[in-house]
C-alpha positions as CSV (number, residue, x, y, z in Angstrom):
1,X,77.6,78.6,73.9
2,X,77.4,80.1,77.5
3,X,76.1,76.7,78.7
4,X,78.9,75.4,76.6
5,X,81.8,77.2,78.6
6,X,79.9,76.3,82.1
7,X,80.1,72.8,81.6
8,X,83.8,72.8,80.5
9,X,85.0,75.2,83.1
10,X,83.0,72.9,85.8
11,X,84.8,69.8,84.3
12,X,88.0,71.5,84.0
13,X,88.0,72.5,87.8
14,X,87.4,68.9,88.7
15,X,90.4,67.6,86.8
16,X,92.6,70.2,87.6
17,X,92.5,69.1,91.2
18,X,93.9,66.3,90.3
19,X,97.0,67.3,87.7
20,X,99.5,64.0,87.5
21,X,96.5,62.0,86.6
22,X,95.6,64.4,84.7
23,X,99.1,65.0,82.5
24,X,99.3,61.5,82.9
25,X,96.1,60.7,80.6
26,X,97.1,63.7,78.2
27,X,100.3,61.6,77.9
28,X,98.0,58.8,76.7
29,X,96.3,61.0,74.4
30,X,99.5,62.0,72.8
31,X,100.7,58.8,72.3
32,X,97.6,57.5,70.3
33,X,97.7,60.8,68.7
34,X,100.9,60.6,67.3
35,X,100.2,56.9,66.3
36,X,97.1,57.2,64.3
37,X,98.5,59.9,62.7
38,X,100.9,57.2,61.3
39,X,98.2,55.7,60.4
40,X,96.0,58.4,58.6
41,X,99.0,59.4,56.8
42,X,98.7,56.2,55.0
43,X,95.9,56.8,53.3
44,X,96.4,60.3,52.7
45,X,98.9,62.8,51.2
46,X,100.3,64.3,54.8
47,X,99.5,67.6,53.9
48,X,95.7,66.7,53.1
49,X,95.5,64.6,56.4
50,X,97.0,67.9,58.2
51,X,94.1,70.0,56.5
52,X,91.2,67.7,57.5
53,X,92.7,67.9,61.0
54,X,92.6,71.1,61.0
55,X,89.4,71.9,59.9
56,X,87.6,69.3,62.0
57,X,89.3,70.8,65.4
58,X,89.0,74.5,63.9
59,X,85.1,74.3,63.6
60,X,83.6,73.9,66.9
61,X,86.0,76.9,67.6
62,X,84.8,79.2,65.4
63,X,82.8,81.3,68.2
64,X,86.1,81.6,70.1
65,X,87.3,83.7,67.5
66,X,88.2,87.0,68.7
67,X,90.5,90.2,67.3
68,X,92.7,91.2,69.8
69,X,93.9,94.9,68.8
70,X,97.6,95.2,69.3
71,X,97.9,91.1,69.3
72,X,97.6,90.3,65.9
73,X,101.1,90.3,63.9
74,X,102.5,88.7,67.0
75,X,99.5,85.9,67.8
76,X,98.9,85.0,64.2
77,X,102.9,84.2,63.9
78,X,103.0,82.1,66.7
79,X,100.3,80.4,65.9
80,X,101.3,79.5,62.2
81,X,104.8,78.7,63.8
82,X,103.4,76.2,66.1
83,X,100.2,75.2,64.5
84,X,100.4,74.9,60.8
85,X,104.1,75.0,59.7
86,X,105.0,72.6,62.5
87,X,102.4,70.2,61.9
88,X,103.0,70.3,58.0
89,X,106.6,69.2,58.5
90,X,105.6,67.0,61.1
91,X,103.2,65.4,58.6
92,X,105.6,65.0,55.8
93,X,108.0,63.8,59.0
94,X,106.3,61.2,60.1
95,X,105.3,59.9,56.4
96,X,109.1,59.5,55.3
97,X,110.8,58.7,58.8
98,X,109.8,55.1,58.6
99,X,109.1,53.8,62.6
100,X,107.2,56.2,64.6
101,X,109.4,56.0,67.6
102,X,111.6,58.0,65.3
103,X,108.9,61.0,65.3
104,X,108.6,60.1,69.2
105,X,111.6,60.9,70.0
106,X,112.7,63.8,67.9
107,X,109.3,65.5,68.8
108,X,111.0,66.0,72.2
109,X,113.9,68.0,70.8
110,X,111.0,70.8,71.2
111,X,112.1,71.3,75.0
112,X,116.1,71.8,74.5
113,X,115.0,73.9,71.6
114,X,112.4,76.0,73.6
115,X,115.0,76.4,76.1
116,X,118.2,77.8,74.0
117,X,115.5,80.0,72.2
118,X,114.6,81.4,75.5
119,X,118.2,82.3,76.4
120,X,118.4,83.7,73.2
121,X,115.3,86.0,72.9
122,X,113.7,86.3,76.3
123,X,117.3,86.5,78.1
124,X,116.7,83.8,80.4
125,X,119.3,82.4,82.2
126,X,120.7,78.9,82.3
127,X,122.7,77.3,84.9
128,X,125.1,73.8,84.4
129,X,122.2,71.6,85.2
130,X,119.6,72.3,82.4
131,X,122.7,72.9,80.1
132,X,123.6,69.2,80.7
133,X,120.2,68.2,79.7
134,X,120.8,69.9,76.7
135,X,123.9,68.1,75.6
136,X,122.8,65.0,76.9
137,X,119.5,65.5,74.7
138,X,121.4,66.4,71.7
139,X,123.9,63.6,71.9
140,X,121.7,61.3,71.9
141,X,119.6,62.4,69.3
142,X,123.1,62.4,67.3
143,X,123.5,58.2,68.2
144,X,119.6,58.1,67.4
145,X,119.9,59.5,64.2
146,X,122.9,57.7,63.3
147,X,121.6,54.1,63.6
148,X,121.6,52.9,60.6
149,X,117.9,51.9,60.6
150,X,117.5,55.7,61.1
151,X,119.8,56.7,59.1
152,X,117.9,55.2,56.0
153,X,115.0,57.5,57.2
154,X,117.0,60.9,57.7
155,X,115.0,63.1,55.4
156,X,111.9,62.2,57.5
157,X,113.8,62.5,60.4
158,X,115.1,66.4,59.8
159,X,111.6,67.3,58.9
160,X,110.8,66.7,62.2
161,X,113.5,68.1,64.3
162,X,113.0,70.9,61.7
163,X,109.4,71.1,63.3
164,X,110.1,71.0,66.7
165,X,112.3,74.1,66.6
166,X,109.5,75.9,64.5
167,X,107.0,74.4,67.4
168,X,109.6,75.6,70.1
169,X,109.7,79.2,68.5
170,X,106.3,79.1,68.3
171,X,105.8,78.5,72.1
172,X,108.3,81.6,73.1
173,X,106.3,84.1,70.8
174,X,102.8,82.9,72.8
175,X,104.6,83.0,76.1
176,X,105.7,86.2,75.2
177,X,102.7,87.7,73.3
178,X,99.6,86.1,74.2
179,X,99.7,84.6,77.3
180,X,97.1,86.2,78.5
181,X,94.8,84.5,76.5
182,X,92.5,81.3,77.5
183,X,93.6,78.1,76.2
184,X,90.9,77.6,73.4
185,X,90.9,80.8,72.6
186,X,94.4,80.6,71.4
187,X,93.5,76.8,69.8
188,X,90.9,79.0,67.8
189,X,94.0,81.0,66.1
190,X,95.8,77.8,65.8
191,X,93.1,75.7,64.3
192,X,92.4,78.5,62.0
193,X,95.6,80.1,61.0
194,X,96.9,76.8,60.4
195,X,93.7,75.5,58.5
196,X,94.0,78.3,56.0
197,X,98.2,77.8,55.6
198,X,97.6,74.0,55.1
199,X,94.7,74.1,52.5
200,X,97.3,76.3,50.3
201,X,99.8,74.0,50.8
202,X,98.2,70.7,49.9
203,X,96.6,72.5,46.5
204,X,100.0,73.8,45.5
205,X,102.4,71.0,46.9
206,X,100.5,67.6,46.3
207,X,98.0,65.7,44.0
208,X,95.9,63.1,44.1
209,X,93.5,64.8,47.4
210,X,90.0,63.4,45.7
211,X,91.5,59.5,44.9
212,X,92.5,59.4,48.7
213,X,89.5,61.1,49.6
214,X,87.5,58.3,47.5
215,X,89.4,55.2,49.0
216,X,90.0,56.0,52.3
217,X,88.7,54.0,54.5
218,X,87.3,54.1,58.1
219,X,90.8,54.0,59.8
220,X,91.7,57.3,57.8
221,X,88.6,58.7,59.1
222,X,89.3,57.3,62.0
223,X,92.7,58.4,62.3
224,X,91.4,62.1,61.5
225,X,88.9,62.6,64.2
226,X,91.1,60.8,66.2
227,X,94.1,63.6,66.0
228,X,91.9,66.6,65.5
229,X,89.0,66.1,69.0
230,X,91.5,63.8,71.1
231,X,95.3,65.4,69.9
232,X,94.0,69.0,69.4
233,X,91.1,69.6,71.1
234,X,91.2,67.8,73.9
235,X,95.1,67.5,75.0
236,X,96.2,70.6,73.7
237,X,93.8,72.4,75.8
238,X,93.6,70.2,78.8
239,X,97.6,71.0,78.4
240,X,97.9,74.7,78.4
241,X,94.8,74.8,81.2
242,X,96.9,72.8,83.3
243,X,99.7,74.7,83.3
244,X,97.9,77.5,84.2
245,X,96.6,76.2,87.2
246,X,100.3,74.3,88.4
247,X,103.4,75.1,88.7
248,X,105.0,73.5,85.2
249,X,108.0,72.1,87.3
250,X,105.9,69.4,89.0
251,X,103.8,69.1,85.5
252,X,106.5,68.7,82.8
253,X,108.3,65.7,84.0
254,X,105.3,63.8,83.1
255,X,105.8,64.7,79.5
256,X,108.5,62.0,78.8
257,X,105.8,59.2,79.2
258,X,104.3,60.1,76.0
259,X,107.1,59.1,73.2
260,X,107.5,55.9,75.9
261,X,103.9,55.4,75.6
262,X,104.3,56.0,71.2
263,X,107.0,53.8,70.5
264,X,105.3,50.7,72.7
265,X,102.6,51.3,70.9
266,X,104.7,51.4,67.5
267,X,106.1,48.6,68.3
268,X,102.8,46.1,69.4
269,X,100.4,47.8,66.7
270,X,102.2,48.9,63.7
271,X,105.4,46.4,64.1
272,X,108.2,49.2,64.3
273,X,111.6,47.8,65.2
274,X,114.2,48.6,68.2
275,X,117.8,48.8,67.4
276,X,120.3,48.5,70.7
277,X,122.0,51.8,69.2
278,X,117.8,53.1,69.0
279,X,117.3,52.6,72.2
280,X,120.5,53.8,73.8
281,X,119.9,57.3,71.8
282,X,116.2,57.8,72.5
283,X,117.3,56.9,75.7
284,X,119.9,59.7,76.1
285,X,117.4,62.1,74.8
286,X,114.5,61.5,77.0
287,X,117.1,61.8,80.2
288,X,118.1,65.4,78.6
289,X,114.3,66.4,78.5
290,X,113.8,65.2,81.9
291,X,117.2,66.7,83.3
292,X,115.9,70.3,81.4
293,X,111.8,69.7,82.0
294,X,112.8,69.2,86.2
295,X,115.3,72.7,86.0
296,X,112.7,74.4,83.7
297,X,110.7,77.3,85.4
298,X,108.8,78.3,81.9
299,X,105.7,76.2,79.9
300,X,107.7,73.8,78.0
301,X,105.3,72.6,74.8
302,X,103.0,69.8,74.7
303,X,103.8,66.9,71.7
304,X,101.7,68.2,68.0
């Protein structure tokens, strides 16, 4: 295991010198994250496909484990807010909002959410500029939503805004409780706090786990490893090292290239469809991200 932290911290130093390429390939990551999740959700119940995320990126944690005296009530919160509640509703999100560039986009409501939240409970203060981004954000998640291709989806779409505030209140309780902590070190908490919560949730809420288990095929598997080592393991932490290192001002900007990158990739591998009214709303709320991400001096969350 020591050998095991060597080699990452010798790899992470060697990225981190370079952080736009960097965030730019985590961007990547996201986007074929948030894609084959589409696809894995096919051929599972979403609260199943969540669970075998989970446990595939919370075993080869399982030595990070660690009780933190003190911590505990506090870590183990944020990490069920922004690990397994937000990716359960994101799951059941992305199954019933039809187009993935509708998950894309309302993913990104995390940032004007993270922001208000941190008026709200850390006191920050807010000047005209990121406020702009705010409203700009939410009105065009308002003409997003509205389209009427969209608008056919709405119960998927409200799961996932509903996740992004849980993922955004998740993010102020780490900020403001743990931290301190090293980036897979907290994953471990996530991976397993949210591995438990989802196991309950797909025996209680949903049947048919051992038919899709039997028929899957190797894109759900696929689709599994693929969210789990590239989504969690890899992007998540590579996220939350990075910012560590770098200011997040010159880091978060980059963010807005992954629901670009996910609804191109919607649209040439799955066949999603544009609307004019789509684009002019998804449009509106990547410009309020990017007005708030290039105002924002605090970590602003990476996409689930």
């Amino acid at each position: 295991m020591k050998a095991l932290h060597q080699s990452l911290n010798a790899r992470a130093f060697l990225l981190l010198r370079h952080p736009v390429l960097m965030m730019l390939g985590l961007n990547v990551l996201w986007s074929i994250t948030l894609v084959a999740s589409k696809v894995g959700i096919t051929q599972f119940p979403p609260l199943l496909f969540s669970t075998l995320r989970f446990a595939v990126f919370a075993l080869p944690l399982m030595p990070l484990l660690r009780w933190y005296p003190g911590q505990m009530r506090y870590l183990l919160t944020a990490a069920l807010l922004s690990g397994g509640l937000a990716v359960a509703l994101l799951s059941a999100g992305i199954k019933y909002s039809g187009d993935i560039s509708a998950t894309a986009i309302a993913t990104q409501l995390t940032v004007p959410f993270t922001t208000l939240l941190s008026i709200w409970l850390l006191g920050e203060v807010v000047h005209w500029r990121r406020w702009t981004g705010i409203i700009v954000s939410l009105l065009g998640m308002s003409i997003f939503s509205f389209d009427p291709h969209m608008f056919d989806h709405r119960f998927g779409l409200a799961l996932v805004i509903i996740s992004s505030g849980l993922g955004a209140l998740g993010l102020i309780m780490v900020k403001r409780h743990a931290a301190s902590l090293w980036a897979l070190q907290l994953q471990a908490w996530i991976a397993w706090s949210g591995l438990s919560l989802l196991l309950l949730l797909t025996l209680t809420l949903e049947s048919g786990q051992a038919a899709a288990l039997a028929h899957a095929d190797w894109h759900g598997w696929s689709a599994v490893l693929i969210t789990a080592l590239l989504g969690n393991l890899i992007a998540h932490s590579g996220f939350y090292t990075l910012v560590r290192a770098h200011p997040i001002s010159r880091l978060a900007p980059l963010n807005v290239v992954s629901p670009i990158l996910s609804v191109i990739l919607g649209v040439l591998a799955l066949g999603d469809r544009l609307t004019a009214r789509g684009v002019l709303g998804g449009g509106l709320v990547l410009a309020g991200v990017l007005i708030i991400h290039i105002r924002e001096g605090s970590i602003v969350d990476a996409p689930l």
